[in-house]
BAMARTOR-326207 format. One line per field, with one value per residue: x, y, z of N, C-alpha, C, CB in turn; residue in one letter; residue number from 1. Coordinates in steps of 0.2 Angstrom, whole numbers. Glycine has a CB too. Layout:
# residues N
n_xx: [X|...]
n_yy: [Y|...]
n_zz: [Z|...]
ca_xx: [X|...]
ca_yy: [Y|...]
ca_zz: [Z|...]
c_xx: [X|...]
c_yy: [Y|...]
c_zz: [Z|...]
cb_xx: [X|...]
cb_yy: [Y|...]
cb_zz: [Z|...]
code: [a|...]
pos: [NUM|...]
This chain:
# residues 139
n_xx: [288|305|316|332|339|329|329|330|329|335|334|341|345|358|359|365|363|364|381|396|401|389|386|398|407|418|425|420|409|401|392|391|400|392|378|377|379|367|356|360|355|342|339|341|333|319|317|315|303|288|287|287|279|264|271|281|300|315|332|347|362|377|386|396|408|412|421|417|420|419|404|395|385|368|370|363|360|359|355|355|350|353|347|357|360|348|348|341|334|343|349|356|364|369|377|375|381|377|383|380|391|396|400|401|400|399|394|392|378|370|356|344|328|315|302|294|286|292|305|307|300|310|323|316|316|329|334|323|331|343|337|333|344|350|340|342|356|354|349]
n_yy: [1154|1149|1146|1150|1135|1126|1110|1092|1074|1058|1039|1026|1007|999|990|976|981|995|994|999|991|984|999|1003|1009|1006|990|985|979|987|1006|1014|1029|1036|1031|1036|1052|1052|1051|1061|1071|1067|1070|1083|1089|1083|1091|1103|1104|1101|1116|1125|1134|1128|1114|1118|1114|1109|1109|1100|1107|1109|1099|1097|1085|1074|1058|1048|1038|1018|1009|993|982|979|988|1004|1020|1037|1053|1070|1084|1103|1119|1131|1141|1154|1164|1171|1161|1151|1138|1134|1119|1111|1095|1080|1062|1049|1034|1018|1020|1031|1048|1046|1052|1069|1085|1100|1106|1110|1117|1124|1133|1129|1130|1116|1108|1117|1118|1104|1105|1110|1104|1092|1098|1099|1085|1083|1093|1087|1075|1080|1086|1076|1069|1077|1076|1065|1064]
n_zz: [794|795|810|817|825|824|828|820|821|816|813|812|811|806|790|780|769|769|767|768|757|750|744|737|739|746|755|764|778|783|789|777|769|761|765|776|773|765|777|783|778|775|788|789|779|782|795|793|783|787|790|780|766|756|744|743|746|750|743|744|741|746|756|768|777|790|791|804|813|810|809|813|806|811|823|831|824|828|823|822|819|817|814|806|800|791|780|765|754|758|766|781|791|805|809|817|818|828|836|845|853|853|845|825|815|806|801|788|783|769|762|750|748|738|724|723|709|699|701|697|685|678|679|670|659|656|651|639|633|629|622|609|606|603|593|581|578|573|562]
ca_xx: [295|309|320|338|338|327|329|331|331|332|336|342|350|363|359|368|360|369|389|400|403|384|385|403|412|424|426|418|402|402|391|393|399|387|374|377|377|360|355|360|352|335|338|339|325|313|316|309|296|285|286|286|274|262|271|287|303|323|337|353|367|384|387|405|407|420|413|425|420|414|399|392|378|366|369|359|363|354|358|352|353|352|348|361|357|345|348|336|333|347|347|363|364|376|373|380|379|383|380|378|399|399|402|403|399|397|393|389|375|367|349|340|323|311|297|294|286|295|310|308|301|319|326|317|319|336|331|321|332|344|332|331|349|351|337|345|363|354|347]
ca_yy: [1157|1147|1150|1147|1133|1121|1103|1087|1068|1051|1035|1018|1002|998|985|973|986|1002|995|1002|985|986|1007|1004|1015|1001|982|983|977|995|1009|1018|1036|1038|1031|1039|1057|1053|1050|1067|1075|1068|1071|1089|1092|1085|1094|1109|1103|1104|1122|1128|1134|1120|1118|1123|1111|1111|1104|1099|1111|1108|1095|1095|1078|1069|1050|1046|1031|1015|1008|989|977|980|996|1011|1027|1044|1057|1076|1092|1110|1123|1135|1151|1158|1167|1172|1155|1146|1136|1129|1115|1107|1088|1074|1056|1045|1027|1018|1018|1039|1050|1043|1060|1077|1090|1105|1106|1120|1117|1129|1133|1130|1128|1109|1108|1122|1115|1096|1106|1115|1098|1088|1099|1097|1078|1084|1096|1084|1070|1086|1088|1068|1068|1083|1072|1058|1065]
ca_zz: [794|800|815|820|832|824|827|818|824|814|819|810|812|800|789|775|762|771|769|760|752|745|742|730|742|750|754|771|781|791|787|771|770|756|768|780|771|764|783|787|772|775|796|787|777|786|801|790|779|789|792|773|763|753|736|744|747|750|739|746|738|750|762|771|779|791|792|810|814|809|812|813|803|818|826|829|823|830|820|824|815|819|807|812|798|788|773|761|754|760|773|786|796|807|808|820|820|833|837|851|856|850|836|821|809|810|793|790|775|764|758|746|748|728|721|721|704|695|700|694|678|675|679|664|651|654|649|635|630|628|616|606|603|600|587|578|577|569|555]
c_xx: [299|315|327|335|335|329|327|332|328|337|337|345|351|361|364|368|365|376|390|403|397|384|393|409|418|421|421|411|401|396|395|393|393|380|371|376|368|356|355|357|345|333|335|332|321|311|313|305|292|282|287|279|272|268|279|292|311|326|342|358|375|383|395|404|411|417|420|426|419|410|397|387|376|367|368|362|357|359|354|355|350|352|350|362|352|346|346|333|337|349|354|363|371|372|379|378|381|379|380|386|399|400|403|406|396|398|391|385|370|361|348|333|318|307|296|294|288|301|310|303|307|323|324|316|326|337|327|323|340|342|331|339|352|348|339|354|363|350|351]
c_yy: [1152|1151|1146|1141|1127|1114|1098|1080|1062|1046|1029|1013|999|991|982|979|992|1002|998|996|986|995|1006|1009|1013|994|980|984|984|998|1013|1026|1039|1037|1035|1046|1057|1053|1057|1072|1073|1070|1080|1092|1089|1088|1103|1110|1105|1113|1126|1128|1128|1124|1118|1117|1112|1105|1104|1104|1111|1101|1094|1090|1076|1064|1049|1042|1025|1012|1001|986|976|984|1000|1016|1031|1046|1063|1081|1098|1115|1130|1143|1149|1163|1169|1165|1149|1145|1133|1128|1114|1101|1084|1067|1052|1037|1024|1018|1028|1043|1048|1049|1064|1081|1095|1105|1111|1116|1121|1129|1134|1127|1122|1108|1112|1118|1109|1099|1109|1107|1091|1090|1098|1091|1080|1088|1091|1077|1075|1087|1079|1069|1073|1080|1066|1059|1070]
c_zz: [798|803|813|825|830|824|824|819|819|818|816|813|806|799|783|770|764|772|765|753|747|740|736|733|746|751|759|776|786|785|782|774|765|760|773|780|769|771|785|783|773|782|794|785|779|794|800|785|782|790|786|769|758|746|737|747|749|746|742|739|741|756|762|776|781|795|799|815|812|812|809|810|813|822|826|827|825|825|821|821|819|814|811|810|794|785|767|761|754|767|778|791|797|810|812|821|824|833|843|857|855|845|831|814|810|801|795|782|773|760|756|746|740|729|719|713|699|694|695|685|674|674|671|658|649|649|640|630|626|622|610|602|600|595|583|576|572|563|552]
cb_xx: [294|312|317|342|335|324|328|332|329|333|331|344|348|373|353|364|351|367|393|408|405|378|386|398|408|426|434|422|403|413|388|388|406|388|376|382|381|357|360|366|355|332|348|343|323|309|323|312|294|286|289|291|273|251|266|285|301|326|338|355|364|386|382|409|405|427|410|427|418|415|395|392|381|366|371|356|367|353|359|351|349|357|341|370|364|342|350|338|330|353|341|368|359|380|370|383|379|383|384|371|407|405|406|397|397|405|387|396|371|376|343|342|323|315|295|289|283|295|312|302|297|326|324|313|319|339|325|318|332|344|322|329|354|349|329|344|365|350|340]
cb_yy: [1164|1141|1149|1152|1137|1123|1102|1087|1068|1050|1034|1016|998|1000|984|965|989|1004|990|1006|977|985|1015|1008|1020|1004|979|987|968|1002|1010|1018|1040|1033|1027|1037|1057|1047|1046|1069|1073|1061|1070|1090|1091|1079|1094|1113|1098|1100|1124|1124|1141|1117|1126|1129|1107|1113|1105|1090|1118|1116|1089|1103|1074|1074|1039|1050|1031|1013|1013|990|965|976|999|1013|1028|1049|1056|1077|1094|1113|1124|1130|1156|1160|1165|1176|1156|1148|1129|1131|1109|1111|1085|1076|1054|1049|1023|1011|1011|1040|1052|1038|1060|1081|1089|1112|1101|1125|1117|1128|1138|1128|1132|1105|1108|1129|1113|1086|1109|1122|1096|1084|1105|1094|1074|1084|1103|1085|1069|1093|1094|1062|1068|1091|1070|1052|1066]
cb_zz: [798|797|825|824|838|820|828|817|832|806|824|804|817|801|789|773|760|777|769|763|756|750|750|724|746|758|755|773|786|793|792|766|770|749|770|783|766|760|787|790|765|772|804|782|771|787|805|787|777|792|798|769|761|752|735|751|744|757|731|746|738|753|762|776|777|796|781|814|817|806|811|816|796|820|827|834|814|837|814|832|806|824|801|814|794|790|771|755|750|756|773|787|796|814|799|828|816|844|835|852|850|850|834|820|803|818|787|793|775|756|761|739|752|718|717|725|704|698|706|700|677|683|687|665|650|660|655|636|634|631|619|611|608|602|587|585|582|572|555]
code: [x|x|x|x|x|x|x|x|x|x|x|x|x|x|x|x|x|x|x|x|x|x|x|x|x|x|x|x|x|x|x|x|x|x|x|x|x|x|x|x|x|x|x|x|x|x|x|x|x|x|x|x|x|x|x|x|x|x|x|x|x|x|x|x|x|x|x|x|x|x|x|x|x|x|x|x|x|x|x|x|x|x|x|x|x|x|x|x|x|x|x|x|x|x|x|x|x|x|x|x|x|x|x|x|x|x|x|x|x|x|x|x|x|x|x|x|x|x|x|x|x|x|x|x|x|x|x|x|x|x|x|x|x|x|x|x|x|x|x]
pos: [1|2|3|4|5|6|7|8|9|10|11|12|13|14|15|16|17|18|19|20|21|22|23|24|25|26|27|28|29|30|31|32|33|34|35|36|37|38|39|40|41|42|43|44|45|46|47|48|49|50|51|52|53|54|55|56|57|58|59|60|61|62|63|64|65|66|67|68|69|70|71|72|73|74|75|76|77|78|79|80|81|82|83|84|85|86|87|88|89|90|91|92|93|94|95|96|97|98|99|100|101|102|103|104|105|106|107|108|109|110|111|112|113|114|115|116|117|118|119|120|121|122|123|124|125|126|127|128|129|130|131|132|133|134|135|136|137|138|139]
């Protein structure tokens, strides 16, 4: 059963791969906000994996994001979540990232609780439902 309150903590240091010049999202050697979102999306879900039944996983569904600093090639980032409601199977955190100067970003993110394999089967029929309506065009 998850609680309110639960906790989350990761921990990098920004490298060449995490700019926004490599992610496509600007010109510049700084931490990506695209980066830096996935950062706080995986601080999310694994601060509640663990405590889901086997079998059992969460999918990102919202993330609200204000990136408000930047951040360095070679600087650490923390980042810590709080899951801050419970909802049937919808989850909500509040997420902050800092560096080693302060804040950098702060979210607020919405997980969904599903069936790992069920789900990524809905997802590749999509794909095959697709191949289906191509081969049905070409002849």
């Amino acid at each position: 059963m998850l609680e309110t309150g639960l906790k989350g903590r990761q921990e990098i240091t920004v490298t060449a791969q995490d700019t926004a010049k490599v992610y496509k999202s600007g010109t510049l050697e700084v931490l990506a906000t695209p980066r830096m979102a996935a950062l706080m999306e995986e601080t999310a879900w694994k601060s509640v994996a663990e405590h889901l039944d086997a079998g059992m996983g969460t999918v990102g569904i919202r993330l609200e994001l204000d990136h408000l600093a930047p951040t360095p090639v070679g600087m650490n980032v923390y980042c810590e979540s709080v899951l801050e409601n419970v909802e049937g199977r919808k989850l909500t955190f509040s997420i902050v990232a800092r560096d080693e100067k302060g804040d950098i970003g702060k979210a607020v993110h919405e997980r969904f609780i599903v069936e790992e394999e069920q789900f990524q089967q809905k997802a590749e029929q999509k794909l095959m439902s697709k191949k289906s309506c191509e081969a049905t065009k070409s002849t």
